[in-house]
N, C-alpha and C positions, 0 to 999 in steps of 0.2 A: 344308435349309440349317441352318447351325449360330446359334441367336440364342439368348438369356437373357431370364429377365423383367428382368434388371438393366437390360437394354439397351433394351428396350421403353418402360420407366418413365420412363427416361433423356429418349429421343425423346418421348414424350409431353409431359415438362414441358418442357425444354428448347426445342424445334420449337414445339408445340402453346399451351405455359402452362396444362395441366390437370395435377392430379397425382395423377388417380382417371379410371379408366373408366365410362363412362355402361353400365347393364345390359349385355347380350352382347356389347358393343364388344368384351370383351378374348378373348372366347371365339371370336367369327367370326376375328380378328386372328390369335391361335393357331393355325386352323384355315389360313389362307394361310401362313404361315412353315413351317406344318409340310408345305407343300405337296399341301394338300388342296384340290382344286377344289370351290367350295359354292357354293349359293344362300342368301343375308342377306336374310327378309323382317323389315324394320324402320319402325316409323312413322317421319314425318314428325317430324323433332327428336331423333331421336335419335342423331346422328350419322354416318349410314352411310358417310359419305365419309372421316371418320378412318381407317374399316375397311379400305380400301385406300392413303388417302394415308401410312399408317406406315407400313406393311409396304413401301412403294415406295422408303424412304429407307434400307431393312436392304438389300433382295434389290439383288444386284448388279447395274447396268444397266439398263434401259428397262424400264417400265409404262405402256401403253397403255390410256387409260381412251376408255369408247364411248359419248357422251351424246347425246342427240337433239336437245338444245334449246342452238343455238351461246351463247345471252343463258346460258346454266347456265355452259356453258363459259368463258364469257369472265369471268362471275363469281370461278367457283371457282383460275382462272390466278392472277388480281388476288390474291384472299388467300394464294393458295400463295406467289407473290414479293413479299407484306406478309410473309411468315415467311423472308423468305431461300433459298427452296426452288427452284431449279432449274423450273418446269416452262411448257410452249407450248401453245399448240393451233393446227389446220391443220382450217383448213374455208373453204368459198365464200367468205364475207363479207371474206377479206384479199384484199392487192393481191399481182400476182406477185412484188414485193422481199422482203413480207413472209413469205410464205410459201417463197421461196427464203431465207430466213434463218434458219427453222425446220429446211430441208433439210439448211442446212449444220451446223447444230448440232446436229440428228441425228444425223449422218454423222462430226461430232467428238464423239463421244459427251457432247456438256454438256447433256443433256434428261436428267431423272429421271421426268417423267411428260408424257404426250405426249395432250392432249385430242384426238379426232377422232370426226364423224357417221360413223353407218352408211353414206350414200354414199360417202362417202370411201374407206373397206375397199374398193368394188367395183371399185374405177381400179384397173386391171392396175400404170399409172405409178408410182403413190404406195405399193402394195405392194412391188414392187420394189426401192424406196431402203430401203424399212420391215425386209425381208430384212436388208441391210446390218448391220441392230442387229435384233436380233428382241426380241422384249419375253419380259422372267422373268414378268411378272404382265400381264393382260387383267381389266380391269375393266368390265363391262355394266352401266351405271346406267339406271333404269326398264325395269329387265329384262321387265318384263310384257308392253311393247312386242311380243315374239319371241310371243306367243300368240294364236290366235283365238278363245280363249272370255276375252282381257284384254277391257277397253272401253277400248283406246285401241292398236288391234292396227298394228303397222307390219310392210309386206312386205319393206323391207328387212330389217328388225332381224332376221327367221326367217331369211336367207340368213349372222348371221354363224357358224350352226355349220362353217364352212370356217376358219373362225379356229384352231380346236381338232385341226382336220386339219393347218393347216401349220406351226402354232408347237404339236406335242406336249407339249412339256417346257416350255410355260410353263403357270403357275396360271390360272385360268378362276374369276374370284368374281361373281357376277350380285348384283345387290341392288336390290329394289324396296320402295314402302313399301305396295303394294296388290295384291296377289294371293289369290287364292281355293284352296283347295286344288290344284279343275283348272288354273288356269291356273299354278301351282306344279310339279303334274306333267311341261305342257307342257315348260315351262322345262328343268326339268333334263334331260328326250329329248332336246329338239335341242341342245342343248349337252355333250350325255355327262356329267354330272353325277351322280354317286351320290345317286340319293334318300333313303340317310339321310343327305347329306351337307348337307337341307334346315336352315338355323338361322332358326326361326320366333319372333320373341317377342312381347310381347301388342302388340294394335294400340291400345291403349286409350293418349289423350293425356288424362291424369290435370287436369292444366294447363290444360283446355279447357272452359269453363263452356257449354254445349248447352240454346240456348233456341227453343221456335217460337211465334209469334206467328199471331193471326189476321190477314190482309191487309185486313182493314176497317182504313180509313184507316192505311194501311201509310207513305204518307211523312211523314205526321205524326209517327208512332212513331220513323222511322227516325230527321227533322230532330233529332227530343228527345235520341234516343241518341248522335247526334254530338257534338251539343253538350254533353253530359254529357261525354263524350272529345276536347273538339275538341283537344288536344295533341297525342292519339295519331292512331296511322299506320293506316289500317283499307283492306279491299277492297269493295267491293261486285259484286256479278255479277249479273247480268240477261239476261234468256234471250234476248232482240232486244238490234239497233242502235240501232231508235226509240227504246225504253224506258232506255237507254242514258245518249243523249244529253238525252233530258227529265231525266232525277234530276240529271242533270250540272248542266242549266238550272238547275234549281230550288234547288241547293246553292250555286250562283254564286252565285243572287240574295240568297241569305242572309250571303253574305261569307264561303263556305267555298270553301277552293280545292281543289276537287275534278276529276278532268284525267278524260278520256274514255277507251277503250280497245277498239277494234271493228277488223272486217275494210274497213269502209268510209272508214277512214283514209285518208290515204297511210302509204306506209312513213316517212315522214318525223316525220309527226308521233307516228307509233304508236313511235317511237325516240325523238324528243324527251320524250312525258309517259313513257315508261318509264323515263328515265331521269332525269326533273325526282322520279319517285315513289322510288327507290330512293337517290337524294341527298338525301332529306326536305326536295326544294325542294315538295315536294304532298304532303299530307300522306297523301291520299283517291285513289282508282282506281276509275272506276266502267266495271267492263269485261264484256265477252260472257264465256263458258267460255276461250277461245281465251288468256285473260289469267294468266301466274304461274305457268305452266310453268318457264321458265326462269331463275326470282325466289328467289334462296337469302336474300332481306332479313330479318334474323332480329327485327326488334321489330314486325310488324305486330300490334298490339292486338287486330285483331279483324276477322271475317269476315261479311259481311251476304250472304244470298240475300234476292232478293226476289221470286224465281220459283223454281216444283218442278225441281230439277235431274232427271236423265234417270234416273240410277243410284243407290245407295247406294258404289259404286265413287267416282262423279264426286264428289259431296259427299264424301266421307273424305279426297279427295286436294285438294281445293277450300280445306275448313278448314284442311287442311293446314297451310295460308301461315299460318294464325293462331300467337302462340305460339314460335316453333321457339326461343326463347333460353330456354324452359322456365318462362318466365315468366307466370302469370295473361295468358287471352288470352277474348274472348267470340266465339260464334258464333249470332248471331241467322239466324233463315228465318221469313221470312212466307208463311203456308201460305195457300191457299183449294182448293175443290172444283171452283173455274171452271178452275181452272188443269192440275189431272188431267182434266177434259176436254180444254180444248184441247192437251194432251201426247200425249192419248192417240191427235187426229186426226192430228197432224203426224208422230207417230215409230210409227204401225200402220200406215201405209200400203202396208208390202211385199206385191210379189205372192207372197213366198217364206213359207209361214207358218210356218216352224221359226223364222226370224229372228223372225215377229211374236211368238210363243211365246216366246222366248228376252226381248225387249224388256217385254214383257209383264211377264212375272214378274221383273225388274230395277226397273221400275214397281212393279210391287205392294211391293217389297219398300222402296222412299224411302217410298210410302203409309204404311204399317207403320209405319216410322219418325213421320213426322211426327202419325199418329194414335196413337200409344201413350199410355196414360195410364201406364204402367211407369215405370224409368228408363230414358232416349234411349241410354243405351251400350249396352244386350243388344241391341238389331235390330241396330245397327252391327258390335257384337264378331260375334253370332252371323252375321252372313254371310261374315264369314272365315273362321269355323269355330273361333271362339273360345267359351266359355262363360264368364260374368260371373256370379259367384254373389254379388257384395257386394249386402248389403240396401239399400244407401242411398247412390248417390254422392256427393251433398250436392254434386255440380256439373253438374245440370240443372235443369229448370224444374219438372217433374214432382217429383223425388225432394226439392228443397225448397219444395215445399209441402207437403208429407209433413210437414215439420217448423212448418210456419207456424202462427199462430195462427187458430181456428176463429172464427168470427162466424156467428148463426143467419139464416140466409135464406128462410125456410121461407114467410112471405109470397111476397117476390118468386119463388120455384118455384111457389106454386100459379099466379100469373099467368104465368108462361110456360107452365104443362100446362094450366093453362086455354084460352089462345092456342091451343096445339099442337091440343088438345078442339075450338075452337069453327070450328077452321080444316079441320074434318074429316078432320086426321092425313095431308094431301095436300103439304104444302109442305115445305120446308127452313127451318133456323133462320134464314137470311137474312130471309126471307119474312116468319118469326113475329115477331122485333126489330122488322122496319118496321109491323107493328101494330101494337105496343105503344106505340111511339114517336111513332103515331099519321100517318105518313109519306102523302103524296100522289101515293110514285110511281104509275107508271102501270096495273104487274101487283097492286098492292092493291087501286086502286080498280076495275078491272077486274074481279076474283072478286068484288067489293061486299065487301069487308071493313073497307070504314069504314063500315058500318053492324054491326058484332058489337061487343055489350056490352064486349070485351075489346080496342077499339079504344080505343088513347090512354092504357090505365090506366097507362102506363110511360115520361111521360115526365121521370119524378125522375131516370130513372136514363138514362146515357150507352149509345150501342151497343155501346162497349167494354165497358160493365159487365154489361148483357145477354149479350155473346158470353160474357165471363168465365164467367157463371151458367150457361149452356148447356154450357160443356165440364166445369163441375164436377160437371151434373147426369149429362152423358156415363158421365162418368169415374166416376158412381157407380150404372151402371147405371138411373139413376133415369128416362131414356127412351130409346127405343130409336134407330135411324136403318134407312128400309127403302130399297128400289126402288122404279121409275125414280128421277133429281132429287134424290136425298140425302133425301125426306123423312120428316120424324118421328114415331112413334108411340109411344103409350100404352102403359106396360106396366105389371104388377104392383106394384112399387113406385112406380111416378107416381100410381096410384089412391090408393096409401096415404098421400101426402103432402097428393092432393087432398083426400082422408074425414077429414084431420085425425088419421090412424093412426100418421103418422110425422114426425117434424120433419126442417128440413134445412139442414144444415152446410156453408158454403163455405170457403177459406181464404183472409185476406187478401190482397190482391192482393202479388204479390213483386216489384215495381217497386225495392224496397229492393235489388236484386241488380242493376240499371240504373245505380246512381249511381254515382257516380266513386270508378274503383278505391281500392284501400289500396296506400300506399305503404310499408307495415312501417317499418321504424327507417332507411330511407333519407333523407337530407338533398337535400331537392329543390331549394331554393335552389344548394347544392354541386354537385347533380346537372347541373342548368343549362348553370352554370358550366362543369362538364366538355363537357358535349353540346356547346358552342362553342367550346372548345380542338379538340374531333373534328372538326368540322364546317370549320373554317380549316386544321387539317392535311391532310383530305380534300379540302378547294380545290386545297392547294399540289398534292398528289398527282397530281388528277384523278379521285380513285374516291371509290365510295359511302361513307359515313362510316363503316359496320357491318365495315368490313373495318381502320380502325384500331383500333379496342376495339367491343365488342357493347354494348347496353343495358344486360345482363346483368352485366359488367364496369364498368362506370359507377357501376352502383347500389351495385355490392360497394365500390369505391371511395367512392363519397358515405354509405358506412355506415360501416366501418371508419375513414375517415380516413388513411388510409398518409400518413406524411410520411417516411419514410428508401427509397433504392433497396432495400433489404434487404428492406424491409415492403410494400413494392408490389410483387416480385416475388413473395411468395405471394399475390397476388388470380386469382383464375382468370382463364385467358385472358389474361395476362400471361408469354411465353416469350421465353426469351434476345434475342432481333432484334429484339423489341419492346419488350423492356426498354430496350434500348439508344437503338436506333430515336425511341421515340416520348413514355416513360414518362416522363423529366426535363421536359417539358413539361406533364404534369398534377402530377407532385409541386409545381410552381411554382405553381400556382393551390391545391392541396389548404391548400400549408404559408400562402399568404397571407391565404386564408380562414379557418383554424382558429387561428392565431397573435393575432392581435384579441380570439380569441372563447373565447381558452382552452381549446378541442378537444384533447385528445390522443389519438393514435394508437389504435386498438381491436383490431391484427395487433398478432402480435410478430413482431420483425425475425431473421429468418436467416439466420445465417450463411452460409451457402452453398446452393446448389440440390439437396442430394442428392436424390434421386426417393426418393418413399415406397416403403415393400414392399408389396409386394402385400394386397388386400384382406384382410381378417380373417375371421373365419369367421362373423360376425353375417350379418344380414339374410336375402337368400331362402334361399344356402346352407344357413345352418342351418338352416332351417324343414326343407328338403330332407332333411335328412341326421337331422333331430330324429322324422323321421315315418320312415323307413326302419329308424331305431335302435327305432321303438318296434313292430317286428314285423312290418310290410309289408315286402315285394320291390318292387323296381325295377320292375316289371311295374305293378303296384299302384300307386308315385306318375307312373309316365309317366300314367296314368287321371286321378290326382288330381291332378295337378296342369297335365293338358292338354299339354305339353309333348312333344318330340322325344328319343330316347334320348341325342345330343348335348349336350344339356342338364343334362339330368339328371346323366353325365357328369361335366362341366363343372362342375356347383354341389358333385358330391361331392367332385372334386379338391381343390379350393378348400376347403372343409371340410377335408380331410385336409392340405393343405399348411401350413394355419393352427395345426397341430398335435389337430387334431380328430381324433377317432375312432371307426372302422368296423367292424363282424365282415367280415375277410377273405372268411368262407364264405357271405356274402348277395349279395358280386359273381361269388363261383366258382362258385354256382347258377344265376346267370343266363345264362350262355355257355353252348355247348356243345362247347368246341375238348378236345380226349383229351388227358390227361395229358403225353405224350409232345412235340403240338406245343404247350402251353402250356411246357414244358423249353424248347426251341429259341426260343422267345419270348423268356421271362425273363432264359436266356444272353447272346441278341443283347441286349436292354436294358444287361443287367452290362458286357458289354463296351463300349456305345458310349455308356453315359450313358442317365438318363432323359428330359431336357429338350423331344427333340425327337423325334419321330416320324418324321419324312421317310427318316432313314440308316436304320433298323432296316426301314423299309419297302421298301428297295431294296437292303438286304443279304440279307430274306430272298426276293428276286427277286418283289416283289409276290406272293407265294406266299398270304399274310394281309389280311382289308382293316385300313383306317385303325379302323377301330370294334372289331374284335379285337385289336388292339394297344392301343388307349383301356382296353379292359376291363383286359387283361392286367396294363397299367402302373397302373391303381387298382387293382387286389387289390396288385402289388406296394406299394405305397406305403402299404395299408390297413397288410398285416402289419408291414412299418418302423416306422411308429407303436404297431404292438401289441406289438411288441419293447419299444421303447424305454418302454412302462408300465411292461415287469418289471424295468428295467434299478435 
């Protein structure tokens, strides 16, 4: 179909109130107008739902979007008509009025985008009306769903490649935020998806500060961390109901108002606190896995395990919730070694050992994770099949203490290898702590180890401080860990610390990275203020308050200060419906707060809405295009840079459209199409414009794929620019 980036920019600010694309947003976007059916693997926050919700307001007619989780649905309805946008959804949970209201207004074509579960597809009933209007665009959100090598496999969701049977000519975009390369592959078979039509970008949530904790005295640690945040919005997950409901207990009695979240609810109540948590009438959720599925709440602060999750999948998409307004978000886990036992009796029990095999090593691989002394993003990145090569993320636990200050320890080490020495190198560090600490449980004084000289020397120091020193010595090879029981032995550098051969350095403890966030140049007092103008709007409303303005949006306002319409329509997240809508209501508190206080304005006011052009050629493009220029092939940065040829693509366009420039003869290399149909190509382009891909793809009778037209039209556009040097 025929669209513009004019038109694009346009609906983004206008519709949306952004007036920049978050990374591959504009690229997957391009890739549906141009009517290319793709899979969008995208973290958590980074918008994927823009990726179909734009394109739905160009393409003429019905978009069909297919989510599995109705609470997502009914979410993402509520902000689509906060922007004035046409769209429904039709699933179990309505009454027959309502969903014969849906029928009709299907049928009168006033739907632009049509939420519905994969059951829903299977009603012969509901297809049939769905015929009437067929959809231009089909969107699979948690596309992962459709695979059995996902961890989270649905049998319906593998039955919708009949979607792609009966609506041909509509677009097919899948988009998940956790998929593995296999379950990638999956995807695109059953759905007929061109496998390079994969757009893969990093999974890494830059935003997300990754810390784990020993579970020694874990509600201690947690109580403290709340209360450092008790403003913000946080989840907790627990692997039982029991355990559950006791943190619940325990947070109550502290005067935190923290709501349950389990299968042993009723539905009633599991509806009431889900919805008391996403109106910020609670601020805490302390729920099973089963919780946040269907929770697009964008300011949750922060994410608490307090049990070993199953996967390295489950965890990625758990944090997930942390975060997604892009704003500084925490993800604590409280790790123990009792815990990967009992994990490991409850989820190996299959008679099937390929499943135990499979389970197994999904297990080993959270292990990994939470035993790493690295930094916690490579096990993560690398199980999607990403590579992390930065030396230092400076937002885990591991990579700042890298940076912390050292303190000599070298005493308190020889008394723990002492311990480890006199305990005959049979126990766990659990074990070692409770002699030093000089403890009466029961399994010390049972091996008689309140009779070793090394009973009791330690109790200056707390068990927290002891576990501390124990993962430092870990992490510095300074003792070993064997079989059965986790326990510890002696090794070459533990002798040498003991002989007095080598000193020993720990880093200060990083509890400094626990306190209460930074709120940069935002006016929190101001901020307040706004969060209760949202919060009474969202009464009047009836919906979650994140769907009048985001946190995100707040803060930009309590920073800037906007006092003109003109000046609060540039804050993000602020688009035409809402300008109108909502926005006179916070200028009224901005201008009566800052008028007393002599505040002026920090935006400058504009004239009018025009959409910005398109991005410049800074940032990754040009890194892209800066490494290609200096002598490498396409071949060479798809390596280096881990990426999809798509991509690659994609960042040199961009380069080249910014007026940047390419040798012609480094993309004519990389193809192999003959002279003759690279002619036929370039004609079709001259004659119908370069803009759009779809006409030139279906004048040359699909003859060419969509990636040999990509190529063709960047050498075209290389040379235009290399004219226009000599002109």
């Amino acid at each position: 179909m025929q669209y513009t980036d004019e038109l694009v920019y346009h609906i983004l600010q206008d519709k949306f109130g952004f007036s920049n694309f978050l990374n591959a947003q504009h690229e997957v976007i391009r890739h549906i107008l141009d009517g290319q059916s793709c899979l969008a693997v995208m973290p958590t926050g980074s918008g994927k739902s823009l990726c179909f919700q734009l394109p739905a307001l160009i393409f003429e007619g019905l978009s069909l979007v297919v989510s599995p989780m109705i609470s997502l649905m009914k979410d993402q309805v509520m902000q689509l008509k906060a922007l004035g946008i046409a769209a429904e959804m039709f699933n179990s949970s309505m009454t027959s009025p309502e969903q014969e209201a849906v029928i009709t207004a299907l049928a009168n074509k006033q739907v632009k985008l049509l939420y519905v579960a994969p059951e829903t597809l299977l009603k012969q009933s509901f297809m049939q009306r769905l015929d009437s209007n067929p959809p231009k665009l089909i969107a699979i959100d948690e596309a992962h769903c459709i695979s059995m090598w996902g961890h989270e496999f649905r049998p319906e969701y593998r039955q919708l490649s009949f979607l792609r049977e009966r609506y041909p000519l509509a677009v097919c975009f899948a988009l998940t935020a956790t998929a593995i390369p296999k379950v990638r592959a999956d995807i695109c078979s059953i759905l007929t998806i061109p496998p390079e039509n994969q757009l893969v970008e990093s999974f890494d949530r830059p935003n997300l500060l990754l810390l784990v904790e020993r579970k020694q005295d874990s509600f201690a640690k947690l109580l403290n961390f709340i209360k450092r945040h008790r403003n913000e919005s946080g989840i907790i997950y627990c692997m039982t109901r029991k355990r559950v409901d006791s943190i619940t207990d325990k947070l109550q009695a502290e005067d935190i108002l923290a709501l349950p979240y389990h299968a042993g609810l009723s539905d009633a109540e599991r509806h009431h606190n889900q919805e008391a948590f996403i109106r910020d009438e609670a601020l805490i959720m302390v729920a099973t896995i089963a919780f946040g599925m269907g929770i697009n709440k964008s300011n949750v602060r922060y994410v608490i395990h307090t049990d070993l999750p199953k996967s390295l999948e489950t965890y990625y998409q758990e944090i997930g919730r942390a975060g997604r307004d892009g704003l500084p978000a925490t993800c604590l886990f409280f790790y123990s070694v009792g815990d990967v036992v009992m994990l490991k009796k409850i989820i190996m029990g299959s008679d099937d050992p390929e499943l135990n095999r499979i389970t197994k090593h999904h297990l080993d691989a959270m292990i990994n994770y939470a035993e790493t002394f690295g930094c916690r993003r490579k096990p993560i990145l690398s199980w999607f099949g990403e590579l992390y090569d930065a030396v230092n993320c400076k937002m885990c636990d591991n990579c700042l203490r890298e940076e912390d200050e050292k303190v000599d320890a070298t005493v308190q080490a020889k008394k723990f290898l002492s311990a480890v020495f006199r305990c005959k190198e049979a126990y766990p560090a659990d074990h070692i702590v409770k002699v030093l600490r000089g403890s009466a449980a029961k399994e010390v004084l049972s091996a008689g180890h309140q009779d070793l000289s090394v009973y009791a020397i330690g109790k200056d120091w707390t068990a927290a401080q002891w576990y501390n020193l124990y993962q430092a010595l870990k992490r510095e090879q300074a003792v070993s860990e064997g079989y059965p029981a986790f326990r510890l032995m002696l090794n070459e550098r533990s002798w040498e610390i003991l002989h007095g051969q080598a000193a020993f350095e720990m880093p200060v403890s990083i509890a400094a990275i626990l306190a209460e966030p930074t709120t940069g140049d935002c006016d929190m007092e101001l901020f307040a203020l706004l969060t209760n103008v949202r919060r009474m709007l969202a009464e009047e409303r009836k919906v979650p308050p994140y769907i009048i303005f985001s946190d995100r949006t707040l803060r930009e306002m309590a920073t800037a200060f906007p006092q003109e319409t003109s000046a609060i329509a540039s804050i993000s997240g602020v688009g035409a419906y809402k300008l109108k809508e909502f926005a006179p209501h916070f200028l009224r508190v901005i201008k009566d707060y800052c008028e007393p206080k002599n505040i002026r304005q920090l935006v400058s006011p504009e004239s009018d809405r025009t959409p910005p052009p398109p991005p410049t050629s800074g940032g990754k493009s040009a890194i892209v295009a800066q490494y290609i220029k200096s002598g490498h092939s396409i071949q060479d940065a798809l390596v280096q840079f881990g990426v999809q040829l798509n991509t690659i693509i994609e960042h040199l366009q961009r380069y080249l459209e910014a007026d940047g420039k390419i040798d012609p003869k480094i993309i004519r290399d990389f193809y192999a199409l003959d002279d003759q149909a690279i002619g036929i190509i370039q004609k079709t382009f001259n004659e119908l414009g370069m803009n759009t891909l779809s006409p030139v793809y279906h004048t040359l009778k699909e003859e060419f794929s969509y990636l040999e037209l990509k190529l063709v039209r960047l050498e075209m556009l290389a040379k235009i620019r290399e004219q226009e040097s000599t002109i």
